[in-house]
C-alpha positions as a Python dict, from the first residue, in 0.01 Angstrom:
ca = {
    (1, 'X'): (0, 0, 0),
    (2, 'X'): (281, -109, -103),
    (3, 'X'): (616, -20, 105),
    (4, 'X'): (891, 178, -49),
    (5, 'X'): (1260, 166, -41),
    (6, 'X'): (1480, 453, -46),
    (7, 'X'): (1860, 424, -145),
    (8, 'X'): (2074, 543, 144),
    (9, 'X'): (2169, 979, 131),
    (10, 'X'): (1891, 1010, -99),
    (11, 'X'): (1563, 1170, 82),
    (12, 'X'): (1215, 1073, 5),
    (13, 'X'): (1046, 1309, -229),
    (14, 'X'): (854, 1567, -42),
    (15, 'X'): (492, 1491, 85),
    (16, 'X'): (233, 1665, -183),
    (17, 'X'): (113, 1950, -12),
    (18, 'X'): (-324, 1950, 20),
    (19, 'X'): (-458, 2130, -268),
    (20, 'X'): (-675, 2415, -62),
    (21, 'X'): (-1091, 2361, -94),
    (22, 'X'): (-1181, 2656, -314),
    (23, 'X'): (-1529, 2814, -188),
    (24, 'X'): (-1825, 2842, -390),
    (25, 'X'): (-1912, 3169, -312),
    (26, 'X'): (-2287, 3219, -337),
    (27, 'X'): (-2375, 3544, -558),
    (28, 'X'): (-2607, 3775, -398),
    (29, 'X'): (-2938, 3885, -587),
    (30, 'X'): (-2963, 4174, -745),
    (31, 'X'): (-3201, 4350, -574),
    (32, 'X'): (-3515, 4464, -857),
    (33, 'X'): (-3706, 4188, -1032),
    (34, 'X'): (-3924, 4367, -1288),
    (35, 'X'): (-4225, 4198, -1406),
    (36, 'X'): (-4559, 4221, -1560),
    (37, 'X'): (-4815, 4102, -1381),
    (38, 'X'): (-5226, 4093, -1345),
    (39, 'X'): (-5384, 4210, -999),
    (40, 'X'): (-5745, 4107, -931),
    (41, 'X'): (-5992, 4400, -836),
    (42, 'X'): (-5960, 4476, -416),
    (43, 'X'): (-6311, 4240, -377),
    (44, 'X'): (-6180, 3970, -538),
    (45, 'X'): (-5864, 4007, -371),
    (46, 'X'): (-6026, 3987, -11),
    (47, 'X'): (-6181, 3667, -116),
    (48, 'X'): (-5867, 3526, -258),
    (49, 'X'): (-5692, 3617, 54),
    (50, 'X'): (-5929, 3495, 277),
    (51, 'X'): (-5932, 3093, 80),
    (52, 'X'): (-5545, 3149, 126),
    (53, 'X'): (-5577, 3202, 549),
    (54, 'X'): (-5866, 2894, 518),
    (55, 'X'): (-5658, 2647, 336),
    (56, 'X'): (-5280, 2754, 581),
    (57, 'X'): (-5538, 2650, 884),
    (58, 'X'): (-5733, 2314, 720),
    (59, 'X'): (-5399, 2135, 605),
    (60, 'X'): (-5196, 2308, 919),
    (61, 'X'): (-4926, 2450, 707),
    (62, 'X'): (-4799, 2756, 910),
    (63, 'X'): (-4733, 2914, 622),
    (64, 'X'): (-4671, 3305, 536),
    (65, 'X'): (-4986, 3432, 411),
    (66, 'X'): (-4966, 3653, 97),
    (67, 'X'): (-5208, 3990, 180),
    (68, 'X'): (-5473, 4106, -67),
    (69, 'X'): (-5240, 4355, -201),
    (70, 'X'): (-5014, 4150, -329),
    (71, 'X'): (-5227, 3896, -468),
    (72, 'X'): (-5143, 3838, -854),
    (73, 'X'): (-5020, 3642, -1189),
    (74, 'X'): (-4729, 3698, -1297),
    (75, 'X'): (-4747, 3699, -1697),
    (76, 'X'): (-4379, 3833, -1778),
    (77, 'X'): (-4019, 3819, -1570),
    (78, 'X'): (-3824, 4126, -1699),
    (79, 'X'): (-3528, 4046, -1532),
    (80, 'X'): (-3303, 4105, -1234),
    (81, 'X'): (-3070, 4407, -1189),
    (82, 'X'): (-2881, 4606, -969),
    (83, 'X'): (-3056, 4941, -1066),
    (84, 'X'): (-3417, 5001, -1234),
    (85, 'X'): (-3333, 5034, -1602),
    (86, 'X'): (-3532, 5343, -1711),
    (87, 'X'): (-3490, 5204, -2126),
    (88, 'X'): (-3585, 4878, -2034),
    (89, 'X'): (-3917, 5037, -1837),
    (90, 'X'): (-3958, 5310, -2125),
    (91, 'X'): (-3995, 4995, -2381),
    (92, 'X'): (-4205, 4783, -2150),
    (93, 'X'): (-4474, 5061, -2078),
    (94, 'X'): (-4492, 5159, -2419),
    (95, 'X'): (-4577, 4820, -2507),
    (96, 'X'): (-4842, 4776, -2226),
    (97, 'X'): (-5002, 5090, -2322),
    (98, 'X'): (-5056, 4915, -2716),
    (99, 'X'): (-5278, 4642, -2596),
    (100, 'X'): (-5631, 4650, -2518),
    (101, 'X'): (-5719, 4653, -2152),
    (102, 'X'): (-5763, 4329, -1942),
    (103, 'X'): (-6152, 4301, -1918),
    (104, 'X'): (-6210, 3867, -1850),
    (105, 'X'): (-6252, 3651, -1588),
    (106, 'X'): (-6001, 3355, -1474),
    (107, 'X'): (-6075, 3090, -1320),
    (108, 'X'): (-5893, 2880, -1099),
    (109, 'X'): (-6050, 2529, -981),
    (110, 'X'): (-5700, 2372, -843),
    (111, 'X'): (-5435, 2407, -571),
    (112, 'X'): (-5129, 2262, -558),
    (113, 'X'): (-4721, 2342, -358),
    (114, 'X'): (-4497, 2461, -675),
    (115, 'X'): (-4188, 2558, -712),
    (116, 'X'): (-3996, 2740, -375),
    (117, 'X'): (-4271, 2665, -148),
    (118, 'X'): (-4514, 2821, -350),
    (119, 'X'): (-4899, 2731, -258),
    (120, 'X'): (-5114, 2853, -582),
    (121, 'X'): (-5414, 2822, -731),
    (122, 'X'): (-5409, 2690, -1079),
    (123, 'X'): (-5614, 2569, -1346),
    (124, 'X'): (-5638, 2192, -1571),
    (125, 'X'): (-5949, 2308, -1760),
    (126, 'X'): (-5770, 2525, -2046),
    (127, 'X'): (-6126, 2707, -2117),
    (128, 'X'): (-6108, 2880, -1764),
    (129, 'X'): (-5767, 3082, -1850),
    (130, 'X'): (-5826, 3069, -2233),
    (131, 'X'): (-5862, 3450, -2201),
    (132, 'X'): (-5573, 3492, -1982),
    (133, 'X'): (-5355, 3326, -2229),
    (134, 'X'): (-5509, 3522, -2500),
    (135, 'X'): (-5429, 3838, -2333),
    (136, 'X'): (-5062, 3732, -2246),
    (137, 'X'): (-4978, 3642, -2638),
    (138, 'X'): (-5100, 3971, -2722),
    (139, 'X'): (-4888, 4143, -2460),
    (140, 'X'): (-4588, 3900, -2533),
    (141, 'X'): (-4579, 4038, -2963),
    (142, 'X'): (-4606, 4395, -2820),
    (143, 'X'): (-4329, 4342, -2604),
    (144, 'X'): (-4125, 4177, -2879),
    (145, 'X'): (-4203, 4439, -3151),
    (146, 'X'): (-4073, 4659, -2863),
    (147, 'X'): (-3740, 4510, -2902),
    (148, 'X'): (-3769, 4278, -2562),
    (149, 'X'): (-3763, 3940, -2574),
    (150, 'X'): (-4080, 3807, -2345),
    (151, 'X'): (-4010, 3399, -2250),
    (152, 'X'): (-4335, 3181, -2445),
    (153, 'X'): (-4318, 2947, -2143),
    (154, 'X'): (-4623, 3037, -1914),
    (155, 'X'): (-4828, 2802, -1600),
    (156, 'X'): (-5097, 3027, -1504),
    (157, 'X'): (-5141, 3049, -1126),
    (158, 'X'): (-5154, 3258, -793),
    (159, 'X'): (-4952, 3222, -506),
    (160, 'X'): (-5178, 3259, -190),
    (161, 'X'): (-4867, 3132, 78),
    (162, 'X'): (-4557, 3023, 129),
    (163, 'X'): (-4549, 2702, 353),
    (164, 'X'): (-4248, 2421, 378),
    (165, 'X'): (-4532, 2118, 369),
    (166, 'X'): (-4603, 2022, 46),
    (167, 'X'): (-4971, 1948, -123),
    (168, 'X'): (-5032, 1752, -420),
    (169, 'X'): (-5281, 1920, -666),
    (170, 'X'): (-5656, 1874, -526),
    (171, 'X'): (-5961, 2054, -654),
    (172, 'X'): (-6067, 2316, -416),
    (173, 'X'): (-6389, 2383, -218),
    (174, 'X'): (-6511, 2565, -491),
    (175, 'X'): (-6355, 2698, -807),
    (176, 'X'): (-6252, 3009, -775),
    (177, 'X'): (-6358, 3280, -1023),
    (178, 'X'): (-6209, 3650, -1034),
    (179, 'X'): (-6191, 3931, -1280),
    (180, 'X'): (-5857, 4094, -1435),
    (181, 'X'): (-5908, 4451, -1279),
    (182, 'X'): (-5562, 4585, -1457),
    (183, 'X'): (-5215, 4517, -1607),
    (184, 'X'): (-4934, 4632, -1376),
    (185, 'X'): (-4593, 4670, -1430),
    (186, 'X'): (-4387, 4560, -1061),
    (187, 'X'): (-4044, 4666, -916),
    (188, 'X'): (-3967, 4363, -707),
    (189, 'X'): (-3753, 4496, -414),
    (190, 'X'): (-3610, 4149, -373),
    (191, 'X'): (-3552, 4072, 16),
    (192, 'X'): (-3797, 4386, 142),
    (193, 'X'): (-4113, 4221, 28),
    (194, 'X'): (-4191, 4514, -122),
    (195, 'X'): (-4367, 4499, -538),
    (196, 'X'): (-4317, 4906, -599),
    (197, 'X'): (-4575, 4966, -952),
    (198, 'X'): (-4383, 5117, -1222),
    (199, 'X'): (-4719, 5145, -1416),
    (200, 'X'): (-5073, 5040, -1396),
    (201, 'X'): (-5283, 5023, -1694),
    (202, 'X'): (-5555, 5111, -1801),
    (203, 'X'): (-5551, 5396, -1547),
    (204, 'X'): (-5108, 5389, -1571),
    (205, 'X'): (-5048, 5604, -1264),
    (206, 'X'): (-4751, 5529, -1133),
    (207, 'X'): (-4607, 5499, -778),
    (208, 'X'): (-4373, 5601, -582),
}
């Protein structure tokens, strides 16, 4: 650099002072996640669970285990808020309570890490969750002539852990096949790891 010469009695201009490092600050999440989602019946949830504990042990991925009860595919995200909205709910069962009940089996002949750790079981033969996808179109129009606006994007799977090692997609032991036992709609308590059902169908009993 350059040195510079000042003219005598006249001071060098003041030093720029450091422009401060703004912080990003990081927002919290709001604490419900609503969502639709399908549960297996509680046999076919044992068996899902137990594949899940087989394949954390064979590829060592000390992962967190999702339990039988918690075991499902996700068909719509609601949204995230800071309190249940009781419209928003109102509009969402009414919808669920238009379509015919789920009554078809999925099948799921892959596995595969996706997105935030996720370890899932997924499909590549489109005939195997043909009826899934049927079922979610049908759900998505009643949702939209409910005045919602349900995303068309859609990967059918079912997260069985959470690990940090990754695993490219691989067919499984054996595919698995389970049956749709009912259409739920979930209160994510986001952080508690708790999925409180607003309403079940075709029974819709809700929980407290």
């Amino acid at each position: 650099m350059p040195e510079q010469l000042f003219l005598p009695g006249i001071d060098p201009p003041p030093r720029p002072l450091p422009r401060p490092r703004s912080k990003v600050l990081r927002k919290e999440p709001l604490p419900h996640a609503l969502f639709f989602a399908l549960l297996p019946d509680m046999q076919d949830a044992a068996m899902i669970a137990a594949l899940g504990e087989r394949m954390n042990s064979q590829h060592a991925l000390k992962g967190t285990l999702v339990e039988a009860h918690r075991l499902h595919v996700t068909l719509f995200d609601l949204g995230d808020y800071a309190q249940v909205p009781a419209d928003k709910v109102a509009q969402a069962s009414n919808a669920a309570a238009s379509v015919p009940v789920p009554v078809f089996d999925v099948v799921f002949e892959k596995s595969m890490s996706y997105a935030k750790g996720a370890l899932v079981l997924c499909a590549d033969d489109e005939e195997s969750v043909s009826a899934l996808r049927a079922f979610r179109q049908r759900l998505g129009e009643a949702l939209a002539d409910a005045g919602l606006k349900p995303s068309r994007s859609f990967t059918p799977h079912m997260t069985v852990a959470y690990a940090r090692r990754k695993l490219e997609k691989h067919a499984l032991e054996a595919p698995v096949r389970w049956t749709a036992g009912s259409l739920v709609l979930i209160d994510s308590h986001v952080g508690e790891g708790v999925h409180e059902v607003l309403g079940r169908w075709p029974d819709n009993t809700a929980v407290a």
